[in-house]
C-alpha positions as CSV (number, residue, x, y, z in Angstrom):
1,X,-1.3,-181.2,-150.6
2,X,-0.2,-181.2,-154.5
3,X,-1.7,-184.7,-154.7
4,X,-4.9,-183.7,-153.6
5,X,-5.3,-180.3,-155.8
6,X,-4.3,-182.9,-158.9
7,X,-7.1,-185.0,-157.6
8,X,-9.6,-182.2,-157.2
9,X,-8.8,-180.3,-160.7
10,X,-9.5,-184.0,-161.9
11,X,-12.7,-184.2,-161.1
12,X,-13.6,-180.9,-161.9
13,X,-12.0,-181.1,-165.9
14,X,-14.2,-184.6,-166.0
15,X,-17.1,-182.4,-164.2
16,X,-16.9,-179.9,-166.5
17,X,-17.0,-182.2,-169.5
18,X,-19.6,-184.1,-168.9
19,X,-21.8,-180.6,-168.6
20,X,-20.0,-179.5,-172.0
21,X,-21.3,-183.0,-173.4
22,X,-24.8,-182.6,-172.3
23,X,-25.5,-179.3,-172.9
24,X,-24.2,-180.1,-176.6
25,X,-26.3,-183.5,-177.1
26,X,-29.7,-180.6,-175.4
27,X,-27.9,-178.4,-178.2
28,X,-28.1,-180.7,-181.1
29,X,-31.4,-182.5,-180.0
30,X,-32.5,-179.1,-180.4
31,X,-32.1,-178.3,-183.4
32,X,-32.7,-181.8,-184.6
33,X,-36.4,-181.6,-183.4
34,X,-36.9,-177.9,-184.8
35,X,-35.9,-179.5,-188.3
36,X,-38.2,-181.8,-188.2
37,X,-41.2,-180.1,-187.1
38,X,-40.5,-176.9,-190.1
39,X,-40.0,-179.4,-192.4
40,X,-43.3,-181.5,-191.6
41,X,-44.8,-178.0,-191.1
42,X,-43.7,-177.1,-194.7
43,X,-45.1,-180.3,-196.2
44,X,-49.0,-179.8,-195.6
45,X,-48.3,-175.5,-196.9
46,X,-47.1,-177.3,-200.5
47,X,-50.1,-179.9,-200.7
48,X,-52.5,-177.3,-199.3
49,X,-51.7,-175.0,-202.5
50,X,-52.0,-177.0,-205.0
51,X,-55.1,-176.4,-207.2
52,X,-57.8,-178.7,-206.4
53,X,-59.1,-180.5,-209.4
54,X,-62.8,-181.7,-209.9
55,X,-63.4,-185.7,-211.0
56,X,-65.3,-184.9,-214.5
57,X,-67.5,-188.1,-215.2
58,X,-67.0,-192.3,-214.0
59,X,-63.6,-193.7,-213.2
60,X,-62.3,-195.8,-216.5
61,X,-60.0,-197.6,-213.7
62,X,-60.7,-199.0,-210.4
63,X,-57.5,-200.5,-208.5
64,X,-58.5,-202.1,-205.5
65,X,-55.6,-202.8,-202.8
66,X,-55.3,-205.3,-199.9
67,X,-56.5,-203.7,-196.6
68,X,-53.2,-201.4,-195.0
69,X,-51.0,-202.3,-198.0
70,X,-50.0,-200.1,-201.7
71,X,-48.5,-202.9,-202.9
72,X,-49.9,-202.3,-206.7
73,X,-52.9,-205.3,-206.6
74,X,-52.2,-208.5,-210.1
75,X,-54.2,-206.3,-212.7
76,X,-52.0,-203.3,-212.3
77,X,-50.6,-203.5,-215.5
78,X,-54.0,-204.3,-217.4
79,X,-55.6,-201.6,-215.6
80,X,-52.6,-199.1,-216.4
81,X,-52.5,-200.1,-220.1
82,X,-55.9,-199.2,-220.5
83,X,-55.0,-195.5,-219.3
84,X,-52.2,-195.3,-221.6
85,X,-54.4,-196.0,-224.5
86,X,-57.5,-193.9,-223.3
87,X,-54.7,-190.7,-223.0
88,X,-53.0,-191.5,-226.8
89,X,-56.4,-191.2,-228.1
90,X,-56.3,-187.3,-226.8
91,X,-53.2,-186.3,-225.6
92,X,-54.6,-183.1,-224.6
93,X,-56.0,-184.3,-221.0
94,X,-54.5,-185.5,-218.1
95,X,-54.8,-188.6,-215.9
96,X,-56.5,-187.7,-212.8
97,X,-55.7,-190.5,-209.6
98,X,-57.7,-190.4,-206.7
99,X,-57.1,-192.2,-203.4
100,X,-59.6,-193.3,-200.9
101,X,-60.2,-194.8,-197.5
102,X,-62.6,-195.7,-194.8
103,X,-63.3,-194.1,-191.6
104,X,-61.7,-197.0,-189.5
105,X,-58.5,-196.6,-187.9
106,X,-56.3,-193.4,-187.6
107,X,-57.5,-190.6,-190.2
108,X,-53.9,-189.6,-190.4
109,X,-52.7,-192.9,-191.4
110,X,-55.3,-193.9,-193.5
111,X,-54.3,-190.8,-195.2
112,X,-51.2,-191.9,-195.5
113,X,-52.0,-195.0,-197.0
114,X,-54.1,-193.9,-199.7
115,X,-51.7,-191.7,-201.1
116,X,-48.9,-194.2,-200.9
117,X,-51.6,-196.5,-203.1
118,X,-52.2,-192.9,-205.4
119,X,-48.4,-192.6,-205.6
120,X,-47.4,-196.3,-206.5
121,X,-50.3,-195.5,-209.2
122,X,-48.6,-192.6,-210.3
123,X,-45.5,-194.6,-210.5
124,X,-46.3,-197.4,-213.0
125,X,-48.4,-195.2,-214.9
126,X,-45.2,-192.7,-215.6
127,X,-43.4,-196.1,-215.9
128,X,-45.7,-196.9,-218.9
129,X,-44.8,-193.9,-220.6
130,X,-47.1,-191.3,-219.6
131,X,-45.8,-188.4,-219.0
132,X,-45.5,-186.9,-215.5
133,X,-47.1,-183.6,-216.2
134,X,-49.8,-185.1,-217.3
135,X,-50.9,-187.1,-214.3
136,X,-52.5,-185.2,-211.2
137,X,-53.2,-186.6,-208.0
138,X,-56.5,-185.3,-205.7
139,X,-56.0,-185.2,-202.1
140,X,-57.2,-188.5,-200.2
141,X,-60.9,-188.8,-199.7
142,X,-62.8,-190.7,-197.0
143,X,-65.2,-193.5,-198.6
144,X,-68.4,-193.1,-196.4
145,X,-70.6,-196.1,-195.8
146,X,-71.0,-199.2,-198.4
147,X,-71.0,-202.6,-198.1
148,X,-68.0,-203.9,-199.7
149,X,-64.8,-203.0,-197.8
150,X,-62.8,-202.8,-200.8
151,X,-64.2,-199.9,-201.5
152,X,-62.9,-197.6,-199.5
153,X,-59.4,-199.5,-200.1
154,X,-59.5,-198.2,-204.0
155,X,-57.8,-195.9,-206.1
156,X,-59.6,-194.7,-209.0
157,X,-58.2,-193.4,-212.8
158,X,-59.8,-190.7,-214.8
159,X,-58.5,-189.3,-218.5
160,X,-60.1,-186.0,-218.5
């Protein structure tokens, strides 16, 4: 009779602990998935409030990137040293980089993709010297029609 009240409070303590384990992996799952979701909620609330800026005249620099890559394209550094020497002459504007894309595909990811192009942009041009408060980045912008492809797969450089 002992032996099987052992048994049976056994069973019961591993019962018990495998409820105590799941309801603490629903527990942390939880909160995992809330964390994620504020924080990508958060994200857009910060880009949406920043000040849109107008494009004021042509682009000095195109950039033209290979099609789902932002892998900075050969003539980065050409391109970049051209901005750098456009901004000495007037150190009183700022370098405006805008990223575009094409309708194809997922809007979200081309999104994606043409800021990662802005951003690796933005890199090598701070990397060059310019300052970082002097570079502004405009939200990605679809490229409607055209012929050439590579087009919509630019990213273009004002000084303004």
């Amino acid at each position: 009779m002992q032996e099987d009240d052992d048994n049976q409070n056994l069973v019961l303590g591993i019962l018990f602990g495998i409820i105590a384990l799941v309801i603490g992996l629903v527990i942390g799952l939880t909160t995992y998935v809330t964390g994620q979701t504020n924080a990508a909620k958060a994200a857009p609330a910060m880009v949406a409030d920043a000040p849109e800026i107008a494009e004021v005249g042509e682009a000095l620099v195109k950039l033209y990137f290979d099609s789902g890559k932002a892998d900075l394209p050969a003539n980065a550094a050409d391109e970049v040293a051209k901005v750098v020497a456009k901004l000495q002459e007037d150190s009183s504007k700022i370098v405006l980089i805008s990223g575009y894309h094409d309708e194809t595909g997922g809007a979200a990811i081309n999104a994606e993709v043409a800021k990662a192009r802005a951003v690796a942009v933005k890199d090598a041009l701070i990397a060059a010297g310019v300052p970082a408060d002097k570079v502004a980045m405009r939200k990605p912008a679809v490229t409607l029609g055209g012929t050439d492809a590579a087009e919509a797969r630019r990213v273009e450089v004002r000084v303004q």
